[in-house]
MIBAZA-967887 format. One line per 2 residues: for each residue y negated, x, z negated of N, C-alpha, C. Coordinates in nm, 4 decimals, padded with zeros to 6 digits, always signed. Layout:
// MIBAZA-967887
Y,X,Z,Y,X,Z,Y,X,Z  ...
// end
This chain:
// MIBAZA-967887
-00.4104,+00.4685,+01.2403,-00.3938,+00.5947,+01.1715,-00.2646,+00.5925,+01.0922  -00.2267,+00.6862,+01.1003,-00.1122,+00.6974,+01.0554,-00.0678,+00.8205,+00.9045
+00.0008,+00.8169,+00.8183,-00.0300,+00.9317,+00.7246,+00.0090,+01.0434,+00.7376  -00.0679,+01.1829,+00.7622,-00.0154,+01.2405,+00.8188,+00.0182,+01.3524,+00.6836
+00.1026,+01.4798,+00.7366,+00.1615,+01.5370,+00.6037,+00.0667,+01.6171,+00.4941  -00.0807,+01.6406,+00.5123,-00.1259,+01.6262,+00.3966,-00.2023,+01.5215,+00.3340
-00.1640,+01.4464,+00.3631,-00.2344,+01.3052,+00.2860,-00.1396,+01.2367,+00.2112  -00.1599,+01.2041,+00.0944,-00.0721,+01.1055,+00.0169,-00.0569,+00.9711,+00.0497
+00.0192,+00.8614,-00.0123,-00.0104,+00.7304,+00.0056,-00.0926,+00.6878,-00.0444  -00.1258,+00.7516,-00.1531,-00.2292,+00.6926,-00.2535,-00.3630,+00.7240,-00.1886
-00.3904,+00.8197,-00.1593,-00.5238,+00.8537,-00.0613,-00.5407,+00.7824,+00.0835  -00.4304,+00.7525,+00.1242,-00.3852,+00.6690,+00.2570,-00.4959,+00.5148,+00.2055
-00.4228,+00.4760,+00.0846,-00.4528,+00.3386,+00.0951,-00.5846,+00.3058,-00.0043  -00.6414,+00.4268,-00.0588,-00.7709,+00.4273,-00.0734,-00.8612,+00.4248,+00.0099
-00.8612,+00.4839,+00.1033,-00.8957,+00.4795,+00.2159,-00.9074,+00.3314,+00.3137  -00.7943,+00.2470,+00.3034,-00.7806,+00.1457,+00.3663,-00.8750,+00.0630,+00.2761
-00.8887,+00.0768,+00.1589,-00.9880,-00.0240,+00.0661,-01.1463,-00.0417,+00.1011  -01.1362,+00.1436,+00.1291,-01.3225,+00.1313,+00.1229,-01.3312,+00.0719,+00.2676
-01.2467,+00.1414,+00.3728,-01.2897,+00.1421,+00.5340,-01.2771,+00.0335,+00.6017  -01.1507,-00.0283,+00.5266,-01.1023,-00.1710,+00.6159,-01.1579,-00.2962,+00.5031
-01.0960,-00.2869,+00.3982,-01.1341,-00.3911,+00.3142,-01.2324,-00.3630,+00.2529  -01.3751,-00.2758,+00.2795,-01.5115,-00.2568,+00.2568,-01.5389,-00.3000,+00.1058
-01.4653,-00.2042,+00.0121,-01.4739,-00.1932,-00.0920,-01.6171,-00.1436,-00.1151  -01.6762,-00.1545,-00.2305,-01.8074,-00.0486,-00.2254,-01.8264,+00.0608,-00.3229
-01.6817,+00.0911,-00.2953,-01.6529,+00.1945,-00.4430,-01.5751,+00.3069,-00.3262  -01.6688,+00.4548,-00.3974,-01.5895,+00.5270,-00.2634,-01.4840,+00.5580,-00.3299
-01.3935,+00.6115,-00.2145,-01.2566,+00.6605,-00.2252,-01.2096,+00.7466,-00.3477  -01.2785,+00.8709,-00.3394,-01.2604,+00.9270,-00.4661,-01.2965,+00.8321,-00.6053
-01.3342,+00.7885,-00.6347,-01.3867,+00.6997,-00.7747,-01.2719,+00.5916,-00.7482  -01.2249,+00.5588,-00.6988,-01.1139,+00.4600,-00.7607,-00.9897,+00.5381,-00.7796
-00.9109,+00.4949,-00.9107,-00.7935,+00.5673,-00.9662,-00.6632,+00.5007,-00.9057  -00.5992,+00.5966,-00.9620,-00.4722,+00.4942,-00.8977,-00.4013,+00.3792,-00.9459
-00.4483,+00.3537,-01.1296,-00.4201,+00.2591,-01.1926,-00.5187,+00.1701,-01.2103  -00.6096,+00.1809,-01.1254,-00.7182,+00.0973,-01.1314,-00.7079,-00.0405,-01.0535
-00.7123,-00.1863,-01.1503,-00.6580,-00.2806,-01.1511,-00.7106,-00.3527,-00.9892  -00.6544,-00.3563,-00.8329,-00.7137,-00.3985,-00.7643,-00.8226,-00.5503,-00.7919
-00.7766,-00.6042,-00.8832,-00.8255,-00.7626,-00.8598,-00.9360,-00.7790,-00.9927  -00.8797,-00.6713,-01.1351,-00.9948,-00.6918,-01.2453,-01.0860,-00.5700,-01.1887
-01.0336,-00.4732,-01.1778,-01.1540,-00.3333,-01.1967,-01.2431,-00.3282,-01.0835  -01.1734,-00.3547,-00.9327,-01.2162,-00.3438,-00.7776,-01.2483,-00.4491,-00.6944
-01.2672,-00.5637,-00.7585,-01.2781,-00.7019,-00.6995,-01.1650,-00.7638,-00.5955  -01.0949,-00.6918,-00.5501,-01.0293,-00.7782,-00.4402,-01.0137,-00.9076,-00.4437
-01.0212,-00.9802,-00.3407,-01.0148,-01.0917,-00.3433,-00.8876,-01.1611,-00.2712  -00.8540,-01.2921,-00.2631,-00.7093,-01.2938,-00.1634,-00.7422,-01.2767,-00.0843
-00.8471,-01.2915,+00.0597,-00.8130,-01.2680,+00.1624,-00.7982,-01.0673,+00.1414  -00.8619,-01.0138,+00.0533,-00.8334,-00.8359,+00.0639,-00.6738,-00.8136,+00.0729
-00.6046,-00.9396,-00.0218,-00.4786,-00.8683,-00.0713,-00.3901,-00.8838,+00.0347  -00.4553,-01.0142,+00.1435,-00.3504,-01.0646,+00.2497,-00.3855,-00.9616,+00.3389
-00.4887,-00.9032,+00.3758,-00.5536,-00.7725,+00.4736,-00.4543,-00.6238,+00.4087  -00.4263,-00.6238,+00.2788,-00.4255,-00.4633,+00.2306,-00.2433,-00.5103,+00.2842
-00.1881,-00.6159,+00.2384,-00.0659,-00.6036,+00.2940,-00.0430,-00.5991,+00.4406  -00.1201,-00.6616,+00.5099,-00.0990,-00.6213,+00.6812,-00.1315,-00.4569,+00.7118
-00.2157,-00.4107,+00.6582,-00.2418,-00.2738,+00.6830,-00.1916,-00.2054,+00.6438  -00.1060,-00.2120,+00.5478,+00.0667,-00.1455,+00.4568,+00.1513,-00.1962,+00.5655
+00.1704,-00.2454,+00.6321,+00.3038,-00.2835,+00.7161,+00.2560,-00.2390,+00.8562  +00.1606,-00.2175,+00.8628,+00.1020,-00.1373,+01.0155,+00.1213,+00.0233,+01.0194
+00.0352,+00.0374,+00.8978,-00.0182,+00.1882,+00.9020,+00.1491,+00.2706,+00.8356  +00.2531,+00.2029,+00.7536,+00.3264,+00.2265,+00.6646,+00.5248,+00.2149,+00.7794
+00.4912,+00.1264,+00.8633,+00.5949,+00.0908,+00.9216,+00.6896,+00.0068,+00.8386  +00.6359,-00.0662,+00.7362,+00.7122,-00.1740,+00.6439,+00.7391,-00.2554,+00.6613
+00.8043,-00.3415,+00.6256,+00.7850,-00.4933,+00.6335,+00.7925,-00.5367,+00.4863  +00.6874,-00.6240,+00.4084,+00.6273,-00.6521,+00.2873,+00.6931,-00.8231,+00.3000
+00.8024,-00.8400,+00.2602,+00.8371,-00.9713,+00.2579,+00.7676,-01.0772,+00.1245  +00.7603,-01.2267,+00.1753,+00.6524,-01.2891,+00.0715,+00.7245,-01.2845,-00.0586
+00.8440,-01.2506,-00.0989,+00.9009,-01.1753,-00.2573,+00.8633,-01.1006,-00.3105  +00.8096,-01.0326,-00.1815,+00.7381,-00.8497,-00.2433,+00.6193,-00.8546,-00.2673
+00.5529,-00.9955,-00.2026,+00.4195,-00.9818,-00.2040,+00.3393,-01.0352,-00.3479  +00.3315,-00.9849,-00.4477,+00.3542,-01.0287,-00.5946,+00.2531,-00.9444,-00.6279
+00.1722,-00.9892,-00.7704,+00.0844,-00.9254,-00.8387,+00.1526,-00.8235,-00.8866  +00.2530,-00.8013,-00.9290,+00.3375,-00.7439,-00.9996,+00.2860,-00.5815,-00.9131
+00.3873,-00.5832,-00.6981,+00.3572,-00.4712,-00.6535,+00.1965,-00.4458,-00.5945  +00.1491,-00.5541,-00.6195,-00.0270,-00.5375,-00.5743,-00.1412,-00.5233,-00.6923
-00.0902,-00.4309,-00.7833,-00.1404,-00.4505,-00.9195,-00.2653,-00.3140,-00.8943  -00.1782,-00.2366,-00.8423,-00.2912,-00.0835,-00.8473,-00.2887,-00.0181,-00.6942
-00.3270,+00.0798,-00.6714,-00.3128,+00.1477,-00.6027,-00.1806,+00.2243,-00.6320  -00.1167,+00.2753,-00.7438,+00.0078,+00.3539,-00.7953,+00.1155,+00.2121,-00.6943
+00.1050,+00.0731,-00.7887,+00.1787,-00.0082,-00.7427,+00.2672,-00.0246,-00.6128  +00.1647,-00.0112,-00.5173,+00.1565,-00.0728,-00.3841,+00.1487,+00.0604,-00.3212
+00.1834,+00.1782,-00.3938,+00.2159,+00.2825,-00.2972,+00.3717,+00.3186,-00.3499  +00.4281,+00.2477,-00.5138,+00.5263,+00.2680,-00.4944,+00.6383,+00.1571,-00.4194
+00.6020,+00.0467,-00.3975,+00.6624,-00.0235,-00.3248,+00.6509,-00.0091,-00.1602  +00.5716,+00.0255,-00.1639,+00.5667,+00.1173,+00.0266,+00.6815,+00.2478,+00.0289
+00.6822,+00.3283,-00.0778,+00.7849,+00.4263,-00.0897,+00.9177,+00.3778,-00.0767  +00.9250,+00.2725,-00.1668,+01.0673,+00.1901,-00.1650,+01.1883,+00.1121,-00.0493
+01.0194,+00.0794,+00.0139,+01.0598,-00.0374,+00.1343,+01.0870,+00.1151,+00.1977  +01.0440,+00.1882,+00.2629,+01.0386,+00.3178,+00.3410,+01.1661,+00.3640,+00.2987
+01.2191,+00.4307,+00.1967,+01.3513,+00.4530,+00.1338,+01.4795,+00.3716,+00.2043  +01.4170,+00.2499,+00.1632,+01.5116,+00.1387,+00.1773,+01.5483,+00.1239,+00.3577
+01.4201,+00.1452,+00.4249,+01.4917,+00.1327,+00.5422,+01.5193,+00.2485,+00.5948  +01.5306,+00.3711,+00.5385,+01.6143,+00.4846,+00.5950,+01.7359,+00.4792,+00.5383
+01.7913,+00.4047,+00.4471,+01.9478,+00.4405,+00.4067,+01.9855,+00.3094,+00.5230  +01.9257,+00.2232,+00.5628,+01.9764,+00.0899,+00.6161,+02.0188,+00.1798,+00.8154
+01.9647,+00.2965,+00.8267,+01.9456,+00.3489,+00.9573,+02.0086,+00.4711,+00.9281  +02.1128,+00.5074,+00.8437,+02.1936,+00.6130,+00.8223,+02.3381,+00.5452,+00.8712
+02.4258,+00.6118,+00.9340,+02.5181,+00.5814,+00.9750,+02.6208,+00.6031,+00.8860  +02.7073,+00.5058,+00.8657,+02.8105,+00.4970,+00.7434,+02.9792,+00.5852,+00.8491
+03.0120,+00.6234,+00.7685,+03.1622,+00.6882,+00.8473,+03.2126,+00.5632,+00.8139  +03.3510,+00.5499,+00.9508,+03.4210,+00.4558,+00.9163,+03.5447,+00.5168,+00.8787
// end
């Protein structure tokens, strides 16, 4: 699945919590600053799953620098570093004048 234009990221990857990483908190009830690892349990193997399914569903690549509590903190987090990487590889695929 892929996100399509009315769905957010943030709803994208709520979604990936309850469906793939069988959270038992539905979608709507988790916030977006809601702490994946204190508030939602994740565990490492969730966080090593939620990053493969960000680089599938997202077209990213989540290098092990990126892969940090820091951008895996919330749902806000880890949808703004999906924005970034995404950003980042459209200026890298813009053609520079010579």
């Amino acid at each position: 699945m892929t996100v399509g234009s009315g769905d957010t990221l943030e709803a994208t990857l709520k979604e990936i919590l309850v469906e793939d990483l069988f959270l038992d908190v539905p979608a709507e009830q988790i916030g977006d600053d809601d702490g994946l690892l204190d508030v939602l349990g994740l565990d490492s193997l969730g966080f090593v799953e939620l990053r493969a399914q960000c680089e599938q569903r997202f077209g990213v690549k989540i290098t092990d620098a990126e892969f940090t509590p820091l951008h895996f903190r919330s749902v806000r987090t880890v949808a703004g570093l999906v924005r970034t990487l995404r950003t980042e590889a459209a200026d890298e695929h813009v053609a520079v004048p010579k």
